[in-house]
MIKOLKE-837443 format. One line per field, with one value per residue (C-alpha): z, x, y; residue number from 0; residue in three letters. Coordinates in steps of 0.001 Angstrom, whole numbers. Example, Ala and Ser with C-alpha at 12.3 -4.5 7.8 and 13.67 -1.06 7.14 Angstrom:
<nodes>
up: 7800|7140
east: 12300|13670
north: -4500|-1060
pos: 0|1
code: ALA|SER
</nodes>
This chain:
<nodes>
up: -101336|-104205|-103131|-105254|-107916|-108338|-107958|-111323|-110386|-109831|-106309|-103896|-104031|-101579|-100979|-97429|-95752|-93284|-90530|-91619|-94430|-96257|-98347|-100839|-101707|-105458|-106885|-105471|-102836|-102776|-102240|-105299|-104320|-100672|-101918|-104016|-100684|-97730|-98194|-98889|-95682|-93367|-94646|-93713|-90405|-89146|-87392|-87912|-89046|-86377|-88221|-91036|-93098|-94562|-97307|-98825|-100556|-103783|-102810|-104253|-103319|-99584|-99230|-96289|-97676|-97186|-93706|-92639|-94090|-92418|-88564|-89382|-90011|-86608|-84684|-86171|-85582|-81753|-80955|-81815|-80409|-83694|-84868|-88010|-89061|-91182|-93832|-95179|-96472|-98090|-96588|-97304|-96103|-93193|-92189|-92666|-90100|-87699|-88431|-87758|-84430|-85940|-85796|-82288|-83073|-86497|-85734|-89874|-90562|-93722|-94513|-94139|-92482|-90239|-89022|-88594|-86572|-84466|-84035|-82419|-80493|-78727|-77960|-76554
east: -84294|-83584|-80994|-81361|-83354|-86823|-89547|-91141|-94394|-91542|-93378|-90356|-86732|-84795|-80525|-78604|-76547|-73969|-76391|-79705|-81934|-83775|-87180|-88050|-92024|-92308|-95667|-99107|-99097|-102300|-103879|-101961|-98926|-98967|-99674|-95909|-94280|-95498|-93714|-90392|-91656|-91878|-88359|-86810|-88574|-87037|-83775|-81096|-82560|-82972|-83239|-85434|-86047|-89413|-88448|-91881|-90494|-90878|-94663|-97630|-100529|-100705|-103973|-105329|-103357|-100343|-100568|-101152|-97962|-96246|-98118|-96754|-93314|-93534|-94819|-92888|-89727|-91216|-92043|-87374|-86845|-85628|-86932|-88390|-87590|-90043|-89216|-92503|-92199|-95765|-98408|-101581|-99864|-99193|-101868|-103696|-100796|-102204|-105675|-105258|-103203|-100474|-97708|-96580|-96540|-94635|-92391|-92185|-89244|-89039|-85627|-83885|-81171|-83547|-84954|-81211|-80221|-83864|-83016|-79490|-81087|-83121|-80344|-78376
north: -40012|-37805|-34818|-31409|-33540|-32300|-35384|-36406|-33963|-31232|-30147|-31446|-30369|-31962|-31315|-31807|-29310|-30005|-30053|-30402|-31624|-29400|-29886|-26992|-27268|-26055|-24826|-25927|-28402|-29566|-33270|-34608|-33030|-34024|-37858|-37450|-35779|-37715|-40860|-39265|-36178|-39545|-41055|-37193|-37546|-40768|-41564|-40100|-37564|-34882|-31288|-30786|-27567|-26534|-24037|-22837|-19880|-21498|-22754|-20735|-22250|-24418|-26189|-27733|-31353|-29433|-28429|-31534|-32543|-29506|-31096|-34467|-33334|-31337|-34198|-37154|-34699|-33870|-37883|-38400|-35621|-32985|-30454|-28708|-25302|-23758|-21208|-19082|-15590|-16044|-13590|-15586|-18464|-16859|-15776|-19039|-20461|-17602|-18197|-21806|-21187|-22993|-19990|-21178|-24328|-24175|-20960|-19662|-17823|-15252|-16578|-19955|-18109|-16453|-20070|-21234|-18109|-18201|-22135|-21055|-18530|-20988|-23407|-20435
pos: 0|1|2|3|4|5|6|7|8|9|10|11|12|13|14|15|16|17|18|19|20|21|22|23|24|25|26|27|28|29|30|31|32|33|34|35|36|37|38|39|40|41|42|43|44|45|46|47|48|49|50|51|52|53|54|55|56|57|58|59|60|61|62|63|64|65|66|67|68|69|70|71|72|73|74|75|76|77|78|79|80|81|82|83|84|85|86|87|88|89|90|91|92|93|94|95|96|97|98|99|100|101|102|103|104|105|106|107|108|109|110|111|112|113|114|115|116|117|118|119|120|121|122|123
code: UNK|UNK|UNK|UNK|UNK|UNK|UNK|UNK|UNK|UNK|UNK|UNK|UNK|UNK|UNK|UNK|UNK|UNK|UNK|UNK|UNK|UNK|UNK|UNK|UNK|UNK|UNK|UNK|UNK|UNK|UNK|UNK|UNK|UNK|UNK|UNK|UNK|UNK|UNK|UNK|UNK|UNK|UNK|UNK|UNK|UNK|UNK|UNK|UNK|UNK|UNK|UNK|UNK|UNK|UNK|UNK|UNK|UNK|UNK|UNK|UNK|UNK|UNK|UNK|UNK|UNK|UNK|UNK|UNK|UNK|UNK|UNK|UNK|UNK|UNK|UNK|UNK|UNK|UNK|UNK|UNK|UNK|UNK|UNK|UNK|UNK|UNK|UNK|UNK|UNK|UNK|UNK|UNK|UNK|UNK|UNK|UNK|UNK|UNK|UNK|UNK|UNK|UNK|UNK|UNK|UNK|UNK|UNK|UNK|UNK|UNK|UNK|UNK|UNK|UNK|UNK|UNK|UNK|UNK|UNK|UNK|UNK|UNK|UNK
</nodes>
């Protein structure tokens, strides 16, 4: 895995933090893009790995190819027991996540410190 080195299609940013990883979704993620992400989203998704990060601040256009990634990430994460914190200030994204029913199931946060501090919250 690449850390804070943009893939060659410049759509995936990955870097580590002490506790968690974190994958930053650049541009339009869209069939082409999720084909790029998905094998490096399932390597982020398996042991050890047990906290993953979403960030799709920098992300302007989420198709339907990129909300699947976003369920596999959740589940893969669910089946080894982590989790995935999703950051998404985006309004149209947003509500497509609420039209979809997938708000509950993919808790967005506005801010990455906001998911952090929501994720603590729930431990506590």
């Amino acid at each position: 895995m690449i850390h804070g080195v943009p893939l060659p299609g410049g759509q995936l940013r990955v870097h580590r933090a002490p506790d968690h990883l974190v994958m930053e979704f650049h541009g339009e993620i869209d069939i082409a893009a999720a084909l790029e992400i998905l094998p490096i989203l399932d390597a982020a998704t398996t042991p050890p790995e047990t906290l993953l990060v979403i960030d799709l601040t920098p992300t302007t256009f989420l198709d339907c190819s990129g909300l699947a990634l976003l369920c596999r990430a959740r589940t893969r994460l669910e089946e080894r027991d982590g989790d995935l914190l999703l950051v998404c200030p985006h309004p149209l994204i947003l509500r497509t996540l609420r039209v979809l029913h997938l708000t509950a199931r993919l808790r967005p946060a506005p801010t990455l410190e906001e998911a952090l501090r929501g994720r603590l919250r729930a431990a506590g």
